[in-house]
NULUM-927253 format. One record per residue: x, y, z of N, C-alpha, C in turn; residue in three letters. Coordinates in steps of 0.05 Angstrom, whole numbers, padded with zeros to 5 digits, always signed. Example, Ala and Ser with C-alpha at 12.3 -4.5 7.8 and 13.67 -1.06 7.14 Angstrom:
<atoms>
+00264-00114+00156+00246-00090+00156+00264-00066+00156Ala/+00257-00045+00142+00273-00021+00143+00258+00001+00157Ser/
</atoms>
This chain:
<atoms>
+00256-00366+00320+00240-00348+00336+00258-00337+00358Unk/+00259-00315+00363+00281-00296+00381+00273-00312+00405Unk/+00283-00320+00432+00284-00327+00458+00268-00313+00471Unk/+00271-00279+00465+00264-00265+00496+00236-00263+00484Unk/+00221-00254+00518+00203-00245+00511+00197-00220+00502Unk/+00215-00205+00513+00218-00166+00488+00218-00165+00468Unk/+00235-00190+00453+00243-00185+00427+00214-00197+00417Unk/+00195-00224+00421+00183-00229+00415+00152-00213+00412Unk/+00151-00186+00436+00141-00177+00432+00142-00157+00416Unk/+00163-00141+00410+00167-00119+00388+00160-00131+00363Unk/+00163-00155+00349+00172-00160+00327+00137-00165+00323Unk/+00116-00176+00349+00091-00169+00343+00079-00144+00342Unk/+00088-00127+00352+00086-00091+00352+00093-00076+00327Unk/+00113-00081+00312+00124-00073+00289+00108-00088+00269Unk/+00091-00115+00267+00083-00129+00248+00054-00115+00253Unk/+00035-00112+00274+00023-00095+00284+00018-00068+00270Unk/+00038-00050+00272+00043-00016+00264+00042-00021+00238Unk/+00057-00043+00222+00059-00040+00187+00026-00049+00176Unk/+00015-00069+00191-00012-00074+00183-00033-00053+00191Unk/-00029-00032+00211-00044-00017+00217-00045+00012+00197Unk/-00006+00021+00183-00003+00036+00164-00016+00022+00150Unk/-00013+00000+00127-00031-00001+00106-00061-00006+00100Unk/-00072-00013+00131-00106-00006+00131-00117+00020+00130Unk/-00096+00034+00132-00094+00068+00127-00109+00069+00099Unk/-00097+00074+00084-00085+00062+00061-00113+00074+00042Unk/-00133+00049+00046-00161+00055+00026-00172+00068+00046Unk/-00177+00081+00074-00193+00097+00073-00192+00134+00066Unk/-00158+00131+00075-00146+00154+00068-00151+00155+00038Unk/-00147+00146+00025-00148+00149-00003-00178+00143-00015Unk/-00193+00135-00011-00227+00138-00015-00240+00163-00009Unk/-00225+00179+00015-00235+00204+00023-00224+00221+00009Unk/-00203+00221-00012-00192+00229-00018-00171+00261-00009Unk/-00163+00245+00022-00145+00258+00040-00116+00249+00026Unk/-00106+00262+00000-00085+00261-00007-00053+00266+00015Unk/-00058+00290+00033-00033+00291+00043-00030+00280+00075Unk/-00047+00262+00078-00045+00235+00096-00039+00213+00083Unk/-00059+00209+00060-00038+00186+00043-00007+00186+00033Unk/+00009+00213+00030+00029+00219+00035+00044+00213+00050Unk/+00028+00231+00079+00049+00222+00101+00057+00194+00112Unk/+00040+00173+00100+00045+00142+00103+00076+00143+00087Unk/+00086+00154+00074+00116+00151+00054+00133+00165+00069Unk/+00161+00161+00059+00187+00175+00073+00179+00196+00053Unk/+00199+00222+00065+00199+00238+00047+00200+00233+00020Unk/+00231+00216+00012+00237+00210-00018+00219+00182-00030Unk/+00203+00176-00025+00189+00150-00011+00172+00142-00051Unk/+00173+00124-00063+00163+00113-00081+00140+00103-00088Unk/+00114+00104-00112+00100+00086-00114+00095+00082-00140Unk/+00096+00057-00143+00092+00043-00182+00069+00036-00188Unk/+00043+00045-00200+00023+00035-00197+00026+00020-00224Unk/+00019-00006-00227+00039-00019-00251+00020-00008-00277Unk/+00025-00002-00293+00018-00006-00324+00003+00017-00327Unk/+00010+00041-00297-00010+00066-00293+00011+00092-00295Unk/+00023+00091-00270+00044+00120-00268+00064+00104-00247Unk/+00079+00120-00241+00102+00129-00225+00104+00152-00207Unk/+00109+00145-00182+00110+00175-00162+00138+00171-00139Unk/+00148+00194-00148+00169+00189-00124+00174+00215-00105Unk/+00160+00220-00086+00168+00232-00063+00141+00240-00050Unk/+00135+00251-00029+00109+00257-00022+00091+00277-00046Unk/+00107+00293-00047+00080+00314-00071+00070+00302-00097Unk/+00089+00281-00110+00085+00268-00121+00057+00244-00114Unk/+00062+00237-00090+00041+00208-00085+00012+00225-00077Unk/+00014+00244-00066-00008+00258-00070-00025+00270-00085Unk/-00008+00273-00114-00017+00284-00136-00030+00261-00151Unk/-00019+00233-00143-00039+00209-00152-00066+00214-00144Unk/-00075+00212-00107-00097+00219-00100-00109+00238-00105Unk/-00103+00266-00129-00107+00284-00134-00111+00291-00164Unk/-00102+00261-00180-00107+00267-00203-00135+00262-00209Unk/-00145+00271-00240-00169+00267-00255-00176+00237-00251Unk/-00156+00226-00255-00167+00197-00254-00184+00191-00228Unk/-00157+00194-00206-00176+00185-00172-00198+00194-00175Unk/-00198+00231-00180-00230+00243-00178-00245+00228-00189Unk/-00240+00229-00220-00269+00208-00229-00280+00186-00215Unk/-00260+00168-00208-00262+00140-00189-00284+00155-00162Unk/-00275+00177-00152-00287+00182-00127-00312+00192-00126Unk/-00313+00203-00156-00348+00223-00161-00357+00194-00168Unk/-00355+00178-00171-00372+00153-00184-00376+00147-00156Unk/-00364+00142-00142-00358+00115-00128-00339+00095-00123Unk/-00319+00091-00099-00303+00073-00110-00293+00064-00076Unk/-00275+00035-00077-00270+00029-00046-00246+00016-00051Unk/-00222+00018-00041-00190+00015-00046-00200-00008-00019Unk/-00203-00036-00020-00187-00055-00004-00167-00067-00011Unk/-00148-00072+00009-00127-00089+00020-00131-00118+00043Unk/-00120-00143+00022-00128-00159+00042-00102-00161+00050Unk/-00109-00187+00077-00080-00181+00095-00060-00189+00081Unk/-00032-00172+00094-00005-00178+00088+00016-00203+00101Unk/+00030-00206+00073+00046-00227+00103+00074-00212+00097Unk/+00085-00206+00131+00111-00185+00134+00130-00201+00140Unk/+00153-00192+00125+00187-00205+00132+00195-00186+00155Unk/+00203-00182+00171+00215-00160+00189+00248-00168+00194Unk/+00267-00144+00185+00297-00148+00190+00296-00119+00212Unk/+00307-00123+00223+00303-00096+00256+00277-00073+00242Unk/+00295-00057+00226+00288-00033+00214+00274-00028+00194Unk/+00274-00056+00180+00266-00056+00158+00248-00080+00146Unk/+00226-00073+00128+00201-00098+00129+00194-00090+00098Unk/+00185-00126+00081+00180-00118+00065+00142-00133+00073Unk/+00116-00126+00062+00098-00136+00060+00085-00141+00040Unk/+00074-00164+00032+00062-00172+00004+00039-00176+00012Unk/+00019-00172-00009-00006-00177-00010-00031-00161-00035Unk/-00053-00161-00039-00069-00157-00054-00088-00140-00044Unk/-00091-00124-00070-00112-00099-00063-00133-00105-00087Unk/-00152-00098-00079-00180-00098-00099-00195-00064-00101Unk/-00196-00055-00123-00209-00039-00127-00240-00043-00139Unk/-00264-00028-00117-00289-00029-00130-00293-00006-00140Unk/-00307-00007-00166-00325+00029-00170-00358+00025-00176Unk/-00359+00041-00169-00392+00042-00171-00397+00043-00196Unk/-00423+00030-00211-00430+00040-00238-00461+00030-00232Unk/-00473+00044-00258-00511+00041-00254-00515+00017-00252Unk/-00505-00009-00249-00511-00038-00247-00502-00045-00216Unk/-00487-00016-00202-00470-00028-00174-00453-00024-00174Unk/-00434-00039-00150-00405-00048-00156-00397-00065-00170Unk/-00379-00057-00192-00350-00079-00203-00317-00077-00194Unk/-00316-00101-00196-00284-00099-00189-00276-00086-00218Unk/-00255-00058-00213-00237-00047-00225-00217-00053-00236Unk/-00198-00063-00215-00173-00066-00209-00161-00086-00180Unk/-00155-00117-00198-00145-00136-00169-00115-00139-00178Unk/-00099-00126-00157-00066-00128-00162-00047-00139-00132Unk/-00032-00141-00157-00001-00158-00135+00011-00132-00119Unk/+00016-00135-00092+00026-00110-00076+00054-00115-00067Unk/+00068-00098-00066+00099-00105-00046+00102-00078-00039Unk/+00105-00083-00012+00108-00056+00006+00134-00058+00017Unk/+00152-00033+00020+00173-00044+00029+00176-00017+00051Unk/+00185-00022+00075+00175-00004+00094+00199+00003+00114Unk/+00206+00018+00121+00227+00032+00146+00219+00038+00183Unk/+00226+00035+00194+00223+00049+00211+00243+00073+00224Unk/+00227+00096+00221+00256+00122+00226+00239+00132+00246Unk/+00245+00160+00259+00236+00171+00278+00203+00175+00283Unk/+00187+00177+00255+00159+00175+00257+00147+00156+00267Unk/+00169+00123+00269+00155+00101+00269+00160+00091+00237Unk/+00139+00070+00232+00144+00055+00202+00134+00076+00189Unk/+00143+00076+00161+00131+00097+00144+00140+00071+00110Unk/+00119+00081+00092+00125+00069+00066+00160+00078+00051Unk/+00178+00062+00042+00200+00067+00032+00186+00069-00002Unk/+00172+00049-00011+00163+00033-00031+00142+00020-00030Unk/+00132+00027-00051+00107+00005-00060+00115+00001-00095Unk/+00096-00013-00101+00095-00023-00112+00083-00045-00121Unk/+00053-00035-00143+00037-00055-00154+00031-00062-00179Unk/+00018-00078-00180+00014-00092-00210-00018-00106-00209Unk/-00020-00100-00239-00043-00115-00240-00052-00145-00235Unk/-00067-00166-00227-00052-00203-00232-00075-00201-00255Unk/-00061-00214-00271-00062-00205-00306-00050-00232-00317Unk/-00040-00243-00298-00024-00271-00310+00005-00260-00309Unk/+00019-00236-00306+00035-00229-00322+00060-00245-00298Unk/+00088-00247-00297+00105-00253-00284+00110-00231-00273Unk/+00100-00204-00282+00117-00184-00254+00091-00176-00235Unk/+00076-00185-00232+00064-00181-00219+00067-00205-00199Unk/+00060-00230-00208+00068-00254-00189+00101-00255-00172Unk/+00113-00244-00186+00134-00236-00183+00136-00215-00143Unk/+00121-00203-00148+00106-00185-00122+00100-00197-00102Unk/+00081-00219-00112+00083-00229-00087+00103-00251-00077Unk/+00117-00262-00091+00134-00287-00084+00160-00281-00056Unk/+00154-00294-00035+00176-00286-00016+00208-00282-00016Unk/+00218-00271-00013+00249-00260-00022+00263-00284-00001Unk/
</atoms>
């Protein structure tokens, strides 16, 4: 644990900012405000949705929240949670793991969709933190998904 009390406070400030970007996260993307869900990424900024697509740069990650698929999810019904993360922090750079649950609505209610392995890997540049990477997977049993969450 760093000595000072500055350092001890930033490193709660920055763990803070990265948990507050990814609570972003499902509501931006339930409203389906695609180019806020964007601006959570660097420009060249990545996301793997596992066993779904691939997006790499902002127009890309928006075109997720923008495809047929999201819409359908959103004309039904649907709610993107994230439970909490646990963050590595190196100065500039943080990776966060944790699990997201997707609900959708259907004539019986809500069902879970989609429960996956998350790894966020995150920067901080002039905006503040912004997403470098994501990257998820379904937990399916499979090793790359457990793989996601296991600490580096």
């Amino acid at each position: 644990m760093p000595a000072s009390l500055e350092a001890r406070l930033r490193i709660l400030e920055d763990k803070e900012a990265i948990r507050d970007l990814i609570a972003h996260y499902g509501p931006l993307v339930d409203s389906g405000d695609s180019d806020r869900v964007a601006a959570l990424w660097t420009e060249d900024g990545s996301y793997s949705v596992g066993g779904m697509t691939d997006a790499k740069g902002r127009a890309a990650i928006a075109g997720l929240v923008e495809s047929d698929l999201h819409r359908q999810l959103m004309r039904a019904g649907c709610a993107h949670l994230l439970g909490p993360v646990a963050i590595e922090l190196q100065n500039d750079f943080a990776i966060a793991r944790g699990h997201s649950v997707v609900f959708r609505h259907t004539d019986a209610g809500f069902e879970v969709w989609r429960v996956s392995a998350n790894r966020w890997e995150l920067e901080r540049g002039e905006q503040g933190w912004q997403v470098r990477r994501r990257v998820n997977a379904p937990l399916d049993g499979s090793e790359a998904a457990c793989a996601l969450l296991g600490l580096s």
